[in-house]
C-alpha positions as CSV (number, residue, x, y, z in Angstrom):
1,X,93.9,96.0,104.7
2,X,95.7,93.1,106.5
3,X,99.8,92.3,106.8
4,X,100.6,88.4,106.6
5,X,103.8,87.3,108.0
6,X,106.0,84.6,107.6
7,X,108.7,82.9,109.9
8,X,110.7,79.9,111.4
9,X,112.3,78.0,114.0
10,X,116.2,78.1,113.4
11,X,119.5,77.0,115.5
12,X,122.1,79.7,116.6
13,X,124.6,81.0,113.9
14,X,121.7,79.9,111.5
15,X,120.2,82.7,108.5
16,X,116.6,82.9,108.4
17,X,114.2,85.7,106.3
18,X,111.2,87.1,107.5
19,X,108.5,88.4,104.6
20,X,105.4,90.6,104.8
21,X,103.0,91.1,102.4
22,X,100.4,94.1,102.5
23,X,97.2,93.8,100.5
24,X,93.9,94.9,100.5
25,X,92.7,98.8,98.7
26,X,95.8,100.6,99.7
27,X,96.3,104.1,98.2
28,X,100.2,104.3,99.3
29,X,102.8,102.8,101.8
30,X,105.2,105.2,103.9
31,X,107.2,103.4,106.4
32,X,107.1,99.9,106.5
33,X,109.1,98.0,109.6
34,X,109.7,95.2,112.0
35,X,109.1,95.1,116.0
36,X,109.8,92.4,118.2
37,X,108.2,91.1,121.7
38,X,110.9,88.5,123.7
39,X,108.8,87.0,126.8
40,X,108.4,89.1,129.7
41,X,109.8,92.4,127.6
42,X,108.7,95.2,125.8
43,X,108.2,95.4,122.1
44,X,111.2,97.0,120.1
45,X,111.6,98.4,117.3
46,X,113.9,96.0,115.4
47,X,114.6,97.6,112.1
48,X,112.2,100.2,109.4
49,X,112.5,101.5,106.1
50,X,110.9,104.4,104.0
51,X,109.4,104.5,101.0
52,X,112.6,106.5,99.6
53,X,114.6,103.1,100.8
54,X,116.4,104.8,103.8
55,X,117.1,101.9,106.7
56,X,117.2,102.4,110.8
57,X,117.9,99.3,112.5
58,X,118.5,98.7,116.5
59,X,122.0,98.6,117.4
60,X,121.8,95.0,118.8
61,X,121.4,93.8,115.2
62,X,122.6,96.2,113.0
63,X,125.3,94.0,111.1
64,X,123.2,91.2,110.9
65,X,120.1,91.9,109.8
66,X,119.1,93.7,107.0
67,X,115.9,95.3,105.9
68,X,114.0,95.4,102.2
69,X,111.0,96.2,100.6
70,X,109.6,95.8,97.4
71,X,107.5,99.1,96.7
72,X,105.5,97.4,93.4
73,X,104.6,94.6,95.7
74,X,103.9,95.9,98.9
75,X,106.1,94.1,100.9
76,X,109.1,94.3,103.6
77,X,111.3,91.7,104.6
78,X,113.8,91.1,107.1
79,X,117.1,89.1,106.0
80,X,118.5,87.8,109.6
81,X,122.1,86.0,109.6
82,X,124.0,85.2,112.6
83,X,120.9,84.6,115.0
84,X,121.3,84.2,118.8
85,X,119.2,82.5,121.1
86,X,118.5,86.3,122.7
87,X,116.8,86.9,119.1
88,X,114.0,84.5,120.1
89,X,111.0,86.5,120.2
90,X,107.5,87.1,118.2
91,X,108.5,89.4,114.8
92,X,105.6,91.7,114.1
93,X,105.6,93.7,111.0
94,X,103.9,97.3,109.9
95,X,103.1,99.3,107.6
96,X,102.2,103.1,108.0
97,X,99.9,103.5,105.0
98,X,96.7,105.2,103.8
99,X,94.1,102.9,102.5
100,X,92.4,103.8,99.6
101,X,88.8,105.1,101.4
102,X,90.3,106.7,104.0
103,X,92.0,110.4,104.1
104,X,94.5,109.7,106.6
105,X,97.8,107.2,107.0
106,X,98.2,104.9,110.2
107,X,99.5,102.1,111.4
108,X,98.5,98.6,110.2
109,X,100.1,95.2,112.0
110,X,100.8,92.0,110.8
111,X,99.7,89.3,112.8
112,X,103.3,88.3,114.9
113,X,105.2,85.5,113.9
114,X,107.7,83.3,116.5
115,X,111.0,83.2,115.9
116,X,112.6,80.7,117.8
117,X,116.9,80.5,118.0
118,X,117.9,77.1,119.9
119,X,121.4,77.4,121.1
């Protein structure tokens, strides 16, 4: 099972959409998310979503992002408008999922993507 990501490099006030794609011999998808590392801080939880479509997001970006998925695809994505230079930080997605040999869900991760906001 694997999680590809895909980002950017933007400029402040900028809109930019973050996509994660799950694949591999999955048997089902629970929560699927978004964390985020900024240099020298710890990773936080940015924004997650269940499979029934019900959205948590961190206060310093509720308003301005926005999460998805696609269920039939496997996918999440994160819609981000308004982006500050304090947004600059590696995006990692996950997916708490089952894969299809194994009897038990857990976390996968994507691989990180940068996001960088110039100001």
């Amino acid at each position: 099972v694997q999680l590809r990501v895909w980002g950017g490099l933007v400029q402040a006030g900028e809109s930019l959409r973050l996509s994660c794609a799950a694949s591999g011999s999955i048997f089902s998808i629970r929560g699927m998310g978004w964390y985020r590392q900024a240099p020298g801080n710890e990773r936080e939880l940015v924004a997650r979503i269940s499979s029934d479509g019900t959205t948590d997001s961190a206060d310093s970006v509720k308003g301005r992002f926005t999460i998805s998925r696609d269920n039939a695809k496997n996918t999440v994505a994160l819609h981000m408008n308004s982006l500050k230079p304090e947004d600059t930080a590696v995006y990692y997605c996950y997916a708490d999922l089952k894969p299809a040999f194994s009897i038990r869900y857990r976390d996968y991760w994507g691989q990180g993507t940068l996001v960088t906001v110039s100001s």
